[in-house]
C-alpha positions as CSV (number, residue, x, y, z in Angstrom):
1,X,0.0,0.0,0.0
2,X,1.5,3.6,-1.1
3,X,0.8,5.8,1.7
4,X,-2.2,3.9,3.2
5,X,-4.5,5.9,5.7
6,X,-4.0,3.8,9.1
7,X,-6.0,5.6,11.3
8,X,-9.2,5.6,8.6
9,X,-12.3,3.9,10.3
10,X,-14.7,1.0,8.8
11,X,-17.4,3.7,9.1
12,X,-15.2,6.2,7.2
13,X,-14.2,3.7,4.6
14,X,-17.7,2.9,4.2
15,X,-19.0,6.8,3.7
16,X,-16.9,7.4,1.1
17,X,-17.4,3.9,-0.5
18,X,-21.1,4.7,-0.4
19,X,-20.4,8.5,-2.1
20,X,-18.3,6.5,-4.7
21,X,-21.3,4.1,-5.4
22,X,-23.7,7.0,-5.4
23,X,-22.6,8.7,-7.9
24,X,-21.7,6.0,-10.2
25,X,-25.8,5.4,-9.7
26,X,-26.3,8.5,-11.4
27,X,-23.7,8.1,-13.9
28,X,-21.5,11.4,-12.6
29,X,-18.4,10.6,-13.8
30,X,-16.8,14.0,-11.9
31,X,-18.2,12.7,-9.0
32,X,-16.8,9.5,-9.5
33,X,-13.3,10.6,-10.3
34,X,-14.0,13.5,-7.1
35,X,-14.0,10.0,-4.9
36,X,-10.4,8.7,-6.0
37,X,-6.9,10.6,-5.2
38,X,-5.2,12.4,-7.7
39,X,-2.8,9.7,-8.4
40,X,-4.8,6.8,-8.0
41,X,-4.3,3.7,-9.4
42,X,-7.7,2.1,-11.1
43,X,-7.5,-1.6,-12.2
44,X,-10.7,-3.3,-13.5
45,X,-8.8,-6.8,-14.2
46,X,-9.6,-7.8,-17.8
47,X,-10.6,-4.2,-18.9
48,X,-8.2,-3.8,-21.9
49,X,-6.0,-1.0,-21.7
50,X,-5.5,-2.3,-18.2
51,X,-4.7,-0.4,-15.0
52,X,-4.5,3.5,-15.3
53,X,-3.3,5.8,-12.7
54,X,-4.6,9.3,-11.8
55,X,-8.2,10.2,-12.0
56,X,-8.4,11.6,-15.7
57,X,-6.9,8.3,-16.5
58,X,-10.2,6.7,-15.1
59,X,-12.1,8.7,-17.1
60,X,-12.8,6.1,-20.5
61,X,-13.5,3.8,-18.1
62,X,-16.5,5.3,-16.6
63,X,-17.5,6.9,-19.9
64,X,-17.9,3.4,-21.2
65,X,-19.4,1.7,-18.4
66,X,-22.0,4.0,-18.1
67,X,-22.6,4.2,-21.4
68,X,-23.0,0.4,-21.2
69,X,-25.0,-0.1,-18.5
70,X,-28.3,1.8,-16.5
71,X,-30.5,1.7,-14.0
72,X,-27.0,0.5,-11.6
73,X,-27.5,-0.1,-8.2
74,X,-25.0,-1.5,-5.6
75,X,-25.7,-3.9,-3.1
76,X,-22.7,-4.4,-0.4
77,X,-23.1,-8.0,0.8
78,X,-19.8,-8.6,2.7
79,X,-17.1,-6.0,3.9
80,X,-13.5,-6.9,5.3
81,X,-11.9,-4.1,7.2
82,X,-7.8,-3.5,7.4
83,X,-5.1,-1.0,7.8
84,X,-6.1,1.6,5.1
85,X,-8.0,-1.0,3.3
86,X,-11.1,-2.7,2.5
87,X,-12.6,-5.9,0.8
88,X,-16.2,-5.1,-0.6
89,X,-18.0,-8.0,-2.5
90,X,-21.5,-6.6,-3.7
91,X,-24.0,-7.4,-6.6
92,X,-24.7,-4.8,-9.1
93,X,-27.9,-5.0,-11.1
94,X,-29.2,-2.8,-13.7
95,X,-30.1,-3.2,-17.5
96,X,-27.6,-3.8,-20.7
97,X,-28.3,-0.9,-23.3
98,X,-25.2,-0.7,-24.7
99,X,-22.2,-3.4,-25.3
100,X,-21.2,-4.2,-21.4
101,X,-17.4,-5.7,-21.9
102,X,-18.3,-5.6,-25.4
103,X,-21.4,-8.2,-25.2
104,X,-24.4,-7.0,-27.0
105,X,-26.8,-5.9,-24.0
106,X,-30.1,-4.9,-25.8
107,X,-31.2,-3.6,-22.8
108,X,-31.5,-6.4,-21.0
109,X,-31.8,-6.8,-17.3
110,X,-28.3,-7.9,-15.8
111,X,-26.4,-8.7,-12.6
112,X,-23.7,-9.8,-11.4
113,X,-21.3,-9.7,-8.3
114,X,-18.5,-7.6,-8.3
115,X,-15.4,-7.9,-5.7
116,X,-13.6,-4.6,-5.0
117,X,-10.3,-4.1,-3.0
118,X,-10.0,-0.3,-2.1
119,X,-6.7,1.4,-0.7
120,X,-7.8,4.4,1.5
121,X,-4.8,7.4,1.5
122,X,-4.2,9.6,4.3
123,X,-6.9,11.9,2.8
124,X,-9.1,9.5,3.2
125,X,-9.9,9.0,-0.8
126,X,-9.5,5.9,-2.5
127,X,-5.6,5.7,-3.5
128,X,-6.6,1.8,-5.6
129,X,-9.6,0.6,-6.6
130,X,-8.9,-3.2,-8.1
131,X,-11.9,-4.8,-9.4
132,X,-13.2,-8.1,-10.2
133,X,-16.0,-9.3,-12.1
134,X,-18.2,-12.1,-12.2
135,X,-17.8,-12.2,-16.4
136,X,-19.7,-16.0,-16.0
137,X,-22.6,-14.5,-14.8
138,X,-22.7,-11.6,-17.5
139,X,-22.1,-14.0,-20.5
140,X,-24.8,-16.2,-18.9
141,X,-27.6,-13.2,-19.3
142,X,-26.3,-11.6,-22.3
143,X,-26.0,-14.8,-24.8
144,X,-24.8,-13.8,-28.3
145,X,-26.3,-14.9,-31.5
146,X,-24.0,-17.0,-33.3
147,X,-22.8,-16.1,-36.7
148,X,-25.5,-19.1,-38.3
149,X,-28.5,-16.8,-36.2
150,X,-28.7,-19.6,-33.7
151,X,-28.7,-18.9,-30.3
């Protein structure tokens, strides 16, 4: 952990979580990017261009995803609490109207659980955000039509 916020509480940690959450609900990417610190690292593991660093370089990111996806909301079903750091799993759900990790969504309804390690600075804004998603359950709900128009 870079410089790691040890005296940042669970109920701290989860405040600004929660902010970070909110306004990806309402697809504010400033907001978003307002959550992280200036050089933070963002990893969403199998998004292409891989891991950026600073908040502009977050930017794409969000652009897409929200292009992508609507309606999100964020259910936190387990927290783990450390030094600086915590472990969110959580299920998003929402619809598909654009190409979600370039599936086609058609708008369709979709969830899936998401797994989120955050690094807290001394700030108190989120210095990492590493992300992993449950792509099973997203290529479960958004089939593709193969090329011979079979499903």
């Amino acid at each position: 952990m870079r410089g790691c916020a040890m005296g940042i509480t669970p109920e701290q940690m989860d405040r600004k979580i929660e902010e970070h959450f909110g306004f990806e609900a309402r697809d504010d990417v400033d907001g978003v990017l307002a959550t992280l610190a200036p050089d933070a690292e963002h990893d969403i593991v199998g998004w292409p261009p891989g891991p950026s660093h600073g908040r502009e370089a977050a930017r794409p990111f969000y652009e897409a995803m929200f292009a992508d996806l609507a309606d999100s909301r964020v259910t936190p079903l387990r927290r783990l609490y450390g030094h600086g750091f915590m472990v969110d799993e959580s299920l998003w759900q929402g619809r598909a109207p654009g190409r979600p990790f370039g599936l086609e969504g058609r708008g369709r309804p979709l969830s899936f659980r998401l797994l989120h390690i955050f690094e807290f600075g001394e700030s108190g804004d989120i210095e990492r955000e590493n992300v992993w998603v449950d792509f099973a359950a997203i290529i479960r709900q958004l089939p593709q039509d193969r090329a011979d128009g079979q499903r």
